[in-house]
N, CA, C and O atoms as CSV, one atom per row, in Angstrom:
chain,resi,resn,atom,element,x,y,z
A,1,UNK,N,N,-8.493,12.821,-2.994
A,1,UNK,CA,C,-8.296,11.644,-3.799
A,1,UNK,C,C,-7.137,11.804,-4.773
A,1,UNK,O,O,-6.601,10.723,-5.016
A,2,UNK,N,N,-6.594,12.856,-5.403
A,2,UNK,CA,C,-5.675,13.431,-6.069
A,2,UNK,C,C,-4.462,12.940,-5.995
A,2,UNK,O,O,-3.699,12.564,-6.885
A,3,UNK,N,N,-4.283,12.996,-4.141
A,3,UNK,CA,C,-2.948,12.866,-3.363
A,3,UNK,C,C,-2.629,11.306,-3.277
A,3,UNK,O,O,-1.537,10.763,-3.112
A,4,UNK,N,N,-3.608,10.869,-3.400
A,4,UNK,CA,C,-3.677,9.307,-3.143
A,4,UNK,C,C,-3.459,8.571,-5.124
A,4,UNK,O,O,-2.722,7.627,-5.405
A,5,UNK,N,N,-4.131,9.179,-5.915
A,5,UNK,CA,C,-3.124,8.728,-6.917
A,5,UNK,C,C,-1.652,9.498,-7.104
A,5,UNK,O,O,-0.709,8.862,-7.574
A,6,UNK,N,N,-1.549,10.435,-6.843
A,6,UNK,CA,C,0.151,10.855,-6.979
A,6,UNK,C,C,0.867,9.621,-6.117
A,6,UNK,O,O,1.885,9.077,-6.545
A,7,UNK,N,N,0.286,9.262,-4.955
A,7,UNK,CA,C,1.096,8.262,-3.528
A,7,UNK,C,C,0.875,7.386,-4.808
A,7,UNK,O,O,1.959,7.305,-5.385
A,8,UNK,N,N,-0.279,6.570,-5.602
A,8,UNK,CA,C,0.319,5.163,-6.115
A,8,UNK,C,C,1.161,5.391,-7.039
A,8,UNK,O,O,1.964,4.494,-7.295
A,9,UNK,N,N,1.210,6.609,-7.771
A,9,UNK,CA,C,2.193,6.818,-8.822
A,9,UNK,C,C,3.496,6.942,-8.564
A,9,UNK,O,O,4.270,6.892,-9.519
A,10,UNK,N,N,3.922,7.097,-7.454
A,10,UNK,CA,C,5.567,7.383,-6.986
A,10,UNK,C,C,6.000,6.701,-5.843
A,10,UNK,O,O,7.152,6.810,-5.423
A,11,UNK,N,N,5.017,5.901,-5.239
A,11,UNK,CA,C,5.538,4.839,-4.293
A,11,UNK,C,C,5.759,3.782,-4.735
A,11,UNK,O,O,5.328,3.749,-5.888
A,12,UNK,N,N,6.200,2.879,-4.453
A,12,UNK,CA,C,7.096,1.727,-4.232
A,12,UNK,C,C,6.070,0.626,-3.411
A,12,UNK,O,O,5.618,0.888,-2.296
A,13,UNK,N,N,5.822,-0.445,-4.024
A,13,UNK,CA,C,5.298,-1.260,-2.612
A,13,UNK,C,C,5.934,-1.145,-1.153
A,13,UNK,O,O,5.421,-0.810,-0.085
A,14,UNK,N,N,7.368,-1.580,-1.517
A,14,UNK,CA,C,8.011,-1.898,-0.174
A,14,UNK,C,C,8.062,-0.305,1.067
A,14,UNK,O,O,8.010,-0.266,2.296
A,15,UNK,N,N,8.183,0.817,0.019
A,15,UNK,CA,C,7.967,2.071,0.945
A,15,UNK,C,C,6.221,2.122,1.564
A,15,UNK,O,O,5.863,2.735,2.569
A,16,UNK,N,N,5.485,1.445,0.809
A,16,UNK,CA,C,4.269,1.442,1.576
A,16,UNK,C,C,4.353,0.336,2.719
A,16,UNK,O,O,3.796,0.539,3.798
A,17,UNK,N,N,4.920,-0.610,2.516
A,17,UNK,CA,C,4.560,-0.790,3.874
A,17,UNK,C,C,5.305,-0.739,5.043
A,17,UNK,O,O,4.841,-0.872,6.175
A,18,UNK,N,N,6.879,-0.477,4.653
A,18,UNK,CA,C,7.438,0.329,5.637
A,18,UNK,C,C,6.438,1.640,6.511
A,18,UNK,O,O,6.457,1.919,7.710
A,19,UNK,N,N,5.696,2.200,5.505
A,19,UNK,CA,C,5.020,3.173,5.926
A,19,UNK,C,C,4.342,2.451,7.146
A,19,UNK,O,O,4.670,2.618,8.321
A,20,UNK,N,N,3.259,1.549,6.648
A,20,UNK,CA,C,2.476,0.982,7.574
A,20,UNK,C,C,2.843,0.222,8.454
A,20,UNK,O,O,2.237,0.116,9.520
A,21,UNK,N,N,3.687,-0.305,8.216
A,21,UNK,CA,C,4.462,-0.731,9.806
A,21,UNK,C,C,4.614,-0.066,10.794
A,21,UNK,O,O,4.248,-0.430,11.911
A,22,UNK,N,N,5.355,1.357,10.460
A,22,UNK,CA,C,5.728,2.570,11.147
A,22,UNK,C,C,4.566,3.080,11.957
A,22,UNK,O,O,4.807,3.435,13.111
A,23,UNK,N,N,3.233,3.166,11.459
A,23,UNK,CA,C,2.010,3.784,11.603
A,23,UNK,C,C,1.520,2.330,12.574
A,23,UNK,O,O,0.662,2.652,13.395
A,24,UNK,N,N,1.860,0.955,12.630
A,24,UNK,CA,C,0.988,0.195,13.353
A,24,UNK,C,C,1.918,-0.071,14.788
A,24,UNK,O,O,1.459,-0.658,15.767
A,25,UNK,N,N,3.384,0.509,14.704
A,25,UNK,CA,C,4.232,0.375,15.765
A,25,UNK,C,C,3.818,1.536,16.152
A,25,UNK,O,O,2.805,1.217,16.774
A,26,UNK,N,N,3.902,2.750,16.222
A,26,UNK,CA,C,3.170,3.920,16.664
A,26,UNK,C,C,2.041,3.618,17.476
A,26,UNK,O,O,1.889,3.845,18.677
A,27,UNK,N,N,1.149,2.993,16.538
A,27,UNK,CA,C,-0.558,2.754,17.344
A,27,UNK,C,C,-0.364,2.253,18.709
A,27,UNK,O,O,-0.815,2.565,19.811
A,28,UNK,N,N,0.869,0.932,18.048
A,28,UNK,CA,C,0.669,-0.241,19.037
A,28,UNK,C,C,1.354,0.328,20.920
A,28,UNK,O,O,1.154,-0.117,22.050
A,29,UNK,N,N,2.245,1.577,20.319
A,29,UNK,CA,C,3.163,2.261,21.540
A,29,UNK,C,C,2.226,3.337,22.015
A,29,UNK,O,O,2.715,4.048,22.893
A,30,UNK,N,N,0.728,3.694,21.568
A,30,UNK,CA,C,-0.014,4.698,21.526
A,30,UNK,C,C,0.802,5.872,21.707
A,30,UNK,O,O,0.927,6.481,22.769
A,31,UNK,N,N,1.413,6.184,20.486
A,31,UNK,CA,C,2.210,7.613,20.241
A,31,UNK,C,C,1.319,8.392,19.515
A,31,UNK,O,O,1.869,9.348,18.967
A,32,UNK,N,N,0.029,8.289,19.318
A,32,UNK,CA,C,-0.438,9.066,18.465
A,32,UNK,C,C,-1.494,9.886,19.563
A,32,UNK,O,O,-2.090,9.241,20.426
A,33,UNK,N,N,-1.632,11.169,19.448
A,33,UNK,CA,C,-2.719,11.272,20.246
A,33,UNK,C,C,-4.307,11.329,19.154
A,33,UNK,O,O,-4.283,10.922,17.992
A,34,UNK,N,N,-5.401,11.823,19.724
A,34,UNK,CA,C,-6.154,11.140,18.591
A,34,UNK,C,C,-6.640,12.353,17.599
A,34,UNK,O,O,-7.611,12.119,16.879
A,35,UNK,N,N,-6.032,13.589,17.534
A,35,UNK,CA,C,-5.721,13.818,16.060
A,35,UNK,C,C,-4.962,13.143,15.555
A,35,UNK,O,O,-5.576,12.814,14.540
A,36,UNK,N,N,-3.948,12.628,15.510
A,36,UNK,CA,C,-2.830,12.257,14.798
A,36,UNK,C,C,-3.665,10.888,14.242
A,36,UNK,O,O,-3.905,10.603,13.068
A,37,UNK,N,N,-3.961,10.276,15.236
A,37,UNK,CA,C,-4.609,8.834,14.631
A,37,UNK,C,C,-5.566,8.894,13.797
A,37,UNK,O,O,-5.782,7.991,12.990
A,38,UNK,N,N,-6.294,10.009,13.884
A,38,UNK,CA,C,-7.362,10.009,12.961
A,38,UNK,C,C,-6.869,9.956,11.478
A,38,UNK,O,O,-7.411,9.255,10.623
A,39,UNK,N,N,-5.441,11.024,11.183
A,39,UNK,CA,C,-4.855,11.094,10.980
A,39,UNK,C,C,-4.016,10.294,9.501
A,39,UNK,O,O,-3.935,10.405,8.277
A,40,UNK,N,N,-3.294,9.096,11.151
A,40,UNK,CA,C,-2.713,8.315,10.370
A,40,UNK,C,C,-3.398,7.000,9.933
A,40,UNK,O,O,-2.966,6.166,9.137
A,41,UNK,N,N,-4.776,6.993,10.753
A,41,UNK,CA,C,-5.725,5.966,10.436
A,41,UNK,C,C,-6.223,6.239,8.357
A,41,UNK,O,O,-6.399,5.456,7.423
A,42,UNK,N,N,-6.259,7.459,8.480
A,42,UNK,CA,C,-6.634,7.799,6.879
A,42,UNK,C,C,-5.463,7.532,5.875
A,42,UNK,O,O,-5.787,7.171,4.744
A,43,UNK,N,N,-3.976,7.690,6.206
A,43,UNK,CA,C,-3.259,7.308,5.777
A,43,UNK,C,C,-3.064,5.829,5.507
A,43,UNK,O,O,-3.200,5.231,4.439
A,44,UNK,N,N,-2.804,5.483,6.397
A,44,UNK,CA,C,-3.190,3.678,6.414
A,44,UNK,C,C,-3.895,3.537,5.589
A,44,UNK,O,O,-3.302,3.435,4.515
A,45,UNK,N,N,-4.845,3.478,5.522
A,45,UNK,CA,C,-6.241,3.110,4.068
A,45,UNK,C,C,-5.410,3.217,3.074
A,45,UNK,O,O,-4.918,2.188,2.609
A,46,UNK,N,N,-5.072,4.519,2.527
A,46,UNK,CA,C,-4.765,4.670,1.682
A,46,UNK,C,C,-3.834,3.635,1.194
A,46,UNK,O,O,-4.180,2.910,0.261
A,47,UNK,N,N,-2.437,3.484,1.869
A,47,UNK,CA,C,-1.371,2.864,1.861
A,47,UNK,C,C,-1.805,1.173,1.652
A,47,UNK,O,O,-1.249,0.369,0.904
A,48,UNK,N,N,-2.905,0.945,2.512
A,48,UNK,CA,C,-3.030,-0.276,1.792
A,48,UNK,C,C,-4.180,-0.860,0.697
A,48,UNK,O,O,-4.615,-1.933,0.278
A,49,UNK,N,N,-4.392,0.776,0.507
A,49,UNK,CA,C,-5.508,0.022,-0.725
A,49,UNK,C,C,-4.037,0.260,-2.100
A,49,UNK,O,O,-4.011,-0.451,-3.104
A,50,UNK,N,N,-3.402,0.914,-1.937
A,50,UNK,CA,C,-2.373,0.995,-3.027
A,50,UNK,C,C,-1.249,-0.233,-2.768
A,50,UNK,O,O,-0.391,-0.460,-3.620
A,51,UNK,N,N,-1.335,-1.057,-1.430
A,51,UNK,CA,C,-0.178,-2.159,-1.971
A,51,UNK,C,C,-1.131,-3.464,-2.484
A,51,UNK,O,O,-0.617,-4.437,-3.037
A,52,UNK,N,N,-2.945,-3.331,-2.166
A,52,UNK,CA,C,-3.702,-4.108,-2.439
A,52,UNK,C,C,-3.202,-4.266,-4.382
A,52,UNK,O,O,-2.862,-5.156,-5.162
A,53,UNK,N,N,-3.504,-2.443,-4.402
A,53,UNK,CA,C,-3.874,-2.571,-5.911
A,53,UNK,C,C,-2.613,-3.194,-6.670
A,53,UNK,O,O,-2.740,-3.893,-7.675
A,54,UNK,N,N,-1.435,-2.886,-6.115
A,54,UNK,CA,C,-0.063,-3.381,-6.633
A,54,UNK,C,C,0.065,-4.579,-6.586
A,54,UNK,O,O,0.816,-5.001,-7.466
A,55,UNK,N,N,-0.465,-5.540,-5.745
A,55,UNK,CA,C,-0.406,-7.208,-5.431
A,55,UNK,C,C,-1.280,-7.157,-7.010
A,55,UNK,O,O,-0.833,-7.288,-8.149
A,56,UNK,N,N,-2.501,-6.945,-6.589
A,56,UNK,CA,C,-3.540,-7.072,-7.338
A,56,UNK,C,C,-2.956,-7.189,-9.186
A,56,UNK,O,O,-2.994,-8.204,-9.880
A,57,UNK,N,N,-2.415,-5.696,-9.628
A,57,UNK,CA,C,-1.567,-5.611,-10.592
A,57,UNK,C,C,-0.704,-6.382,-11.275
A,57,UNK,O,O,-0.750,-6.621,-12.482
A,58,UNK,N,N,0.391,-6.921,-10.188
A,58,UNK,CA,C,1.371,-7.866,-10.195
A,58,UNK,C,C,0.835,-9.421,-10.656
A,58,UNK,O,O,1.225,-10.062,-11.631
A,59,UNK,N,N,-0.385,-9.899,-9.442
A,59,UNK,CA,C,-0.645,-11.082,-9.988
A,59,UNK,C,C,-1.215,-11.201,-11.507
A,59,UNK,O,O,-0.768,-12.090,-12.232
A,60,UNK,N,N,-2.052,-10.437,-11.907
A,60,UNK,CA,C,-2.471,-10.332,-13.433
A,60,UNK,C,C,-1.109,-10.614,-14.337
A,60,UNK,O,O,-1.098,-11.455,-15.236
A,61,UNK,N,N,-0.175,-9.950,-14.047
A,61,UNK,CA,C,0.983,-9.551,-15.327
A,61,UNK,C,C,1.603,-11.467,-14.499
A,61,UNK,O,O,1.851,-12.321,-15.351
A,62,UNK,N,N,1.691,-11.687,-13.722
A,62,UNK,CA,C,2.417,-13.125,-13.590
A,62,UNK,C,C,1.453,-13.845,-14.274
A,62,UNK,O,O,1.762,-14.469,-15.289
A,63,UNK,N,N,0.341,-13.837,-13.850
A,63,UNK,CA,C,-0.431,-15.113,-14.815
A,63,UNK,C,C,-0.512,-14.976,-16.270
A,63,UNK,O,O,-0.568,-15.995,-16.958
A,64,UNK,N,N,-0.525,-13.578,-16.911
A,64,UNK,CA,C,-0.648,-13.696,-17.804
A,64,UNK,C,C,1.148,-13.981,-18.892
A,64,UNK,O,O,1.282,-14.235,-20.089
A,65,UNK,N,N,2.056,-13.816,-17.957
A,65,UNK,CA,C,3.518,-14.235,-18.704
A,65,UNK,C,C,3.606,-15.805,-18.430
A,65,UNK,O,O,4.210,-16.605,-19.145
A,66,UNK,N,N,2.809,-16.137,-17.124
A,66,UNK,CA,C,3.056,-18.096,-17.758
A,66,UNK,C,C,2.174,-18.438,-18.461
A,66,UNK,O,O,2.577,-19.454,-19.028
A,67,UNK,N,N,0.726,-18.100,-18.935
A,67,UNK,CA,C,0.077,-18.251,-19.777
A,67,UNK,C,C,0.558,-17.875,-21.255
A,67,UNK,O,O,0.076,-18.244,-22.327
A,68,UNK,N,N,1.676,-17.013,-20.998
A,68,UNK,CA,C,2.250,-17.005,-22.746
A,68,UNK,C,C,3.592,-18.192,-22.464
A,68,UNK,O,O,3.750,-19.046,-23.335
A,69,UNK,N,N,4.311,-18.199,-21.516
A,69,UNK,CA,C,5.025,-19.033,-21.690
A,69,UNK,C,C,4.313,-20.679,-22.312
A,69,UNK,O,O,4.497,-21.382,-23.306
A,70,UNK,N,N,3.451,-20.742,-21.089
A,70,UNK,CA,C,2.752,-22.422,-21.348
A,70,UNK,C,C,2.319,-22.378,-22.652
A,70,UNK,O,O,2.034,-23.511,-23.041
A,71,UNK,N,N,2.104,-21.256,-23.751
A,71,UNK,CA,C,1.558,-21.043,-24.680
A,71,UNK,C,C,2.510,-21.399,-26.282
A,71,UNK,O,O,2.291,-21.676,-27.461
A,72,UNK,N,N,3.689,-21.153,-25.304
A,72,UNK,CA,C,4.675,-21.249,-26.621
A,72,UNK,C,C,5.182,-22.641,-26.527
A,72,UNK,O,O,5.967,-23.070,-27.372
């Protein structure tokens, strides 16, 4: 779990889902054999519970800057 906050602390949305693109073109070419998928299936999670949490993040801080705008 460690590794997975260092990944939200130094990634980038857009490098996550480059990531996961990479990992669902792989699947989709079955380049993985099934260590690897197991693998990159755990990676994946990860990757998108951290662009979840970043959407997630993002929308808060937008609503709350037009709520100060509409405010002033």
């Amino acid at each position: 779990m460690n590794d997975n906050k260092n990944m939200q602390a130094e990634m980038k949305y857009e490098e996550a889902v480059v990531q996961l693109e990479a990992i669902v073109r792989k699947m989709e070419n079955d380049e993985f054999d099934i260590d690897e998928l197991t693998e990159q299936l755990k990676k994946a999670q990860q990757l998108l519970k951290l662009c979840k949490d970043k959407l997630t993040k993002t929308e808060t801080e937008v609503k709350n800057l037009l709520q100060n705008v509409a405010e002033e």
